[in-house]
C-alpha positions in Angstrom: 6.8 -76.1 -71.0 10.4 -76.8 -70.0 9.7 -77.1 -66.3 10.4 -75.2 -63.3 14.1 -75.7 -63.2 16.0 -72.1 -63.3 17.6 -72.6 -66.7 13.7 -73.0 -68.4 13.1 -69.7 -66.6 15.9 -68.3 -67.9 15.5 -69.4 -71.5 11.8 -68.2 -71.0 13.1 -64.6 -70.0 15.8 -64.3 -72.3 12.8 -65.4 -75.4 10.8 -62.1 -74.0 13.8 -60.1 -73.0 15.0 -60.1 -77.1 11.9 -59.1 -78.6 12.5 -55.7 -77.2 11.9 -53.2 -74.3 7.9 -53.8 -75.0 8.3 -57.9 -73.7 10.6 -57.2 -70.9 7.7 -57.2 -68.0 7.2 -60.8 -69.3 11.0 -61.3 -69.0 11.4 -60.1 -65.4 8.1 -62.4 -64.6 10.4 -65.3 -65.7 13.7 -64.6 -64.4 12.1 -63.9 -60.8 10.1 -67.2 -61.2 13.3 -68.9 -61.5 15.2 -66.9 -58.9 17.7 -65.1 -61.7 18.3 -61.8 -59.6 20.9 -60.5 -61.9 18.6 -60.9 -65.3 15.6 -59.3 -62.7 18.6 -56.2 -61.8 19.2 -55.8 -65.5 15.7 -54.9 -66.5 15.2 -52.4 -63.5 18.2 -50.7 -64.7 17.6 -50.4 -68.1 14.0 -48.8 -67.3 15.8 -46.6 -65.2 18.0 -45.8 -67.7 14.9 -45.5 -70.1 13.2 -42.7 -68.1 10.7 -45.0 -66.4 11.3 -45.4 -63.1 8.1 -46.8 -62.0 8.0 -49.8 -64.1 11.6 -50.4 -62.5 10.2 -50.4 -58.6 8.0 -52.9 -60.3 10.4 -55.3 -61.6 12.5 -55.2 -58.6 9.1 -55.6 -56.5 8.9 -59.0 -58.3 12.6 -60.1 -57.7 11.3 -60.6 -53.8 14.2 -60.0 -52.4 16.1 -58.0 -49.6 17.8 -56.0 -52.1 15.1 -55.5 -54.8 12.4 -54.4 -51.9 15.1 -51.7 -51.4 15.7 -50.3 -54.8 12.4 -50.4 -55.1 11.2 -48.5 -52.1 13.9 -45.8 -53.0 12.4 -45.5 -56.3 8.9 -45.3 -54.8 9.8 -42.8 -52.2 11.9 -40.5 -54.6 8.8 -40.3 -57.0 7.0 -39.0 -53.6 4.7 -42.5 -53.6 5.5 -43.3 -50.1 2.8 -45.8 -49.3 4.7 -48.2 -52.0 7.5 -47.3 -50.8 6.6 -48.1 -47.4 5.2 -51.3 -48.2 8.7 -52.3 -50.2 11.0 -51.1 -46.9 8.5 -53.8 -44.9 8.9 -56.4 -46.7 12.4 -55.9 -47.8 12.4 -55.6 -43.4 14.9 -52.3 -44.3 15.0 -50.6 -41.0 16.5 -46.9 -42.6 14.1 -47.0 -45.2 11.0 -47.7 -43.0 12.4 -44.5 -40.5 13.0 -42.2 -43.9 8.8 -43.0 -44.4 8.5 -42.2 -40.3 10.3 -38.9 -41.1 8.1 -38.0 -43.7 4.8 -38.9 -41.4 6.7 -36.4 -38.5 7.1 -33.9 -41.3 3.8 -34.0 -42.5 2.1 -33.8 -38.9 1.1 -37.4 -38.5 3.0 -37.6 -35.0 1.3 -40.9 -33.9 1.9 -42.6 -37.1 5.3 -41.2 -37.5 5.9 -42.9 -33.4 4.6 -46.4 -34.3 7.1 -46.4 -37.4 9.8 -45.6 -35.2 8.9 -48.0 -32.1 8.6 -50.9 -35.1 12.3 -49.3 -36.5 13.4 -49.9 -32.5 12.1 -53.3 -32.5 14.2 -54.1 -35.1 17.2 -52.4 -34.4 17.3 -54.6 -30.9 16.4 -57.8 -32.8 20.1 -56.9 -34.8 21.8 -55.2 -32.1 22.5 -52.4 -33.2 22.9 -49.6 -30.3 24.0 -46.9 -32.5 20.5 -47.0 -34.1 18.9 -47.1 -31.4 20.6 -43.7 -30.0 20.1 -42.0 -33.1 16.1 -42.7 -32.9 16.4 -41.8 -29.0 18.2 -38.4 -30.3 15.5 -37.9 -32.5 12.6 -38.7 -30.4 14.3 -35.9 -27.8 14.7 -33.4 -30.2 10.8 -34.1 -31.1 10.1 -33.7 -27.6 8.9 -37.4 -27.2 10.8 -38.1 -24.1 9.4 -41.1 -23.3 10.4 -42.8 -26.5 13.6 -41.9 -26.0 14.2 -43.2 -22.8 12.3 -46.6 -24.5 15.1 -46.5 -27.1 18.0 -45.8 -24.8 17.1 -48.6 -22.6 17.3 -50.9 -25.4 20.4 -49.3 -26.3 21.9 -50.0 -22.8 21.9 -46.6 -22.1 20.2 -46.6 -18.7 22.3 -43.0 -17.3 20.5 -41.6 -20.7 17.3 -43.6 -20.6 16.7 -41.8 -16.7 17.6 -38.3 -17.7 14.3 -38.5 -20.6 12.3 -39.8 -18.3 13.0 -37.1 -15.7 12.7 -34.6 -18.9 9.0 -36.5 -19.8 8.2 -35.6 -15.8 8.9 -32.4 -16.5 7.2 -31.6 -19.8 4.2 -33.0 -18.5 4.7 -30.9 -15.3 4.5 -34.2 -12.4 7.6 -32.1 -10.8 7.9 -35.0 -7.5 7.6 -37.8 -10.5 11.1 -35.5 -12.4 12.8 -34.8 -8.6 12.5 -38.8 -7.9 13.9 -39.4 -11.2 16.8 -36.7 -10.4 17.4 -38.5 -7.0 17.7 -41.7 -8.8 20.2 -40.6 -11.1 21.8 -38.5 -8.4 21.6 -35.1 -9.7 21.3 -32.8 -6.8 21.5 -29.7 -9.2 18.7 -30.8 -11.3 16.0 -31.0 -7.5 18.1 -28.0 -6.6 16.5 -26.2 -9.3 13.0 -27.6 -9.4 12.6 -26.4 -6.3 13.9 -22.9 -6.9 12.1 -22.3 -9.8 8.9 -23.5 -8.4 7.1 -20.2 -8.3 7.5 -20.2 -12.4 6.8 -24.1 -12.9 3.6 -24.6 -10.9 1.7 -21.6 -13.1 2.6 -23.6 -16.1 -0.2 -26.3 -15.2 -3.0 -23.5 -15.4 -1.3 -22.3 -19.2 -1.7 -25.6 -19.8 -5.2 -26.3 -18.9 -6.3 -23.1 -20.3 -4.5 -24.6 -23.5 -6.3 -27.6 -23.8 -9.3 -26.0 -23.4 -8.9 -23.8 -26.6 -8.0 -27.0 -28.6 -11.2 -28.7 -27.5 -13.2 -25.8 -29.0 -11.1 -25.9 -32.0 -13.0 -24.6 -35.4 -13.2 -26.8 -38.2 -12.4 -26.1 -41.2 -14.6 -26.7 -44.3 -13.6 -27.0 -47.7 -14.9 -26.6 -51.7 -13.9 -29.4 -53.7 -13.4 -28.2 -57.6 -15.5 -31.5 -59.3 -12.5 -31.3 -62.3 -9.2 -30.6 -60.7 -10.1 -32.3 -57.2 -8.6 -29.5 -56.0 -9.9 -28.7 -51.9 -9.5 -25.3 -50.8 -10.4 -23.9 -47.6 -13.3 -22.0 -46.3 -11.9 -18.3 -46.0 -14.3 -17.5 -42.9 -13.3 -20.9 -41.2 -9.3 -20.5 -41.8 -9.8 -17.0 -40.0 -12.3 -18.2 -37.1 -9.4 -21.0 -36.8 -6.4 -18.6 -37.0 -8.3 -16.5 -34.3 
């Protein structure tokens, strides 16, 4: 009852933060109603300390800030609950965090997921100017072998020299060799055409590995699975995985 000034939140949260570990949920309520970040970064550290991380990310969650979004997206992400932890880098609008949760799609084999992370993570690095960042996700995206995103990234970067040289390297992993040779020419690298054009008699056979490729995939098995109705637990159809593996 003793208004919405901070120091009535305050006396609030410090009334539920001295009845004891059990009240202090009630306590962080308070203090982030009245915008008491420290009292907020107090409680998450002593649930930390306590062994309970998860009611920490929650605490911090309810300070709404930059910094609390953080600490609690790390918490999230280090207890493997990366959908939080996703949602905490957002708001918290933490570029590195939001990439570390790209990384982990990548890893898991969620490639188009993992590449509209990292184009929102680009986005943001050029709304702070911040080139360096840029070239690491452009490094990345080559290593990855996206190199279309990478010459996105170096562009944005200023990196034009780079930004040509994946384009040219898209042109070739997708085998247009006259769209790679006119990126070559643009960058002036003789030695690049030279070579197209000298290894032509490997490169053009290529397209036929590649269309005999894609046909496999679109024939592609599925694989069917038992679910156990207690544990939840999926497992594989042994005949499937071996028609698949075939």
């Amino acid at each position: 009852k003793g208004g919405s000034e901070s120091v009535g939140f305050e006396a609030v949260g410090d009334a539920y933060y001295n009845k004891g570990m059990d009240y202090y949920m009630k306590a962080a309520d308070a203090y982030a109603s009245g915008k008491i970040s420290d009292k907020v970064d107090k409680i998450g550290k002593e649930y930390i300390t306590a062994g309970k991380p998860e009611l920490a990310a929650e605490v911090y969650m309810k300070a709404a800030t930059e910094d609390g979004y953080i600490k609690a997206g790390d918490l999230y992400f280090k207890a493997e609950d990366y959908n939080n932890a996703f949602t905490a880098y957002e708001k918290g609008n933490h570029a590195e965090g939001i990439k570390k949760f790209a990384d982990k799609l990548y890893d898991d084999g969620k490639i188009s997921d993992g590449d509209a992370q990292y184009t929102k993570v680009g986005e943001m690095y050029a709304a702070k100017s911040n080139p360096d960042g840029l070239k690491q996700l452009a490094k990345q995206s080559e290593l990855r072998g996206n190199y279309n995103m990478a010459a996105g990234f170096y562009e944005k970067a200023g990196e034009s020299a780079k930004a040509g040289t994946a384009r040219a390297m898209a042109f070739l992993f997708s085998l247009d060799f006259e769209g790679a040779k006119a990126e070559y020419e643009t960058l002036g690298n003789a030695d690049m055409i030279k070579a197209i054009h000298a290894n032509m008699k490997y490169l053009e056979p290529l397209k036929d590995v590649v269309y005999y490729f894609d046909e496999v995939k679109k024939s592609e098995p599925t694989i069917s699975y038992y679910a156990d109705t207690i544990t939840k637990k999926r497992t594989p159809v042994k005949t499937d995985v071996e028609a698949y593996n075939t």
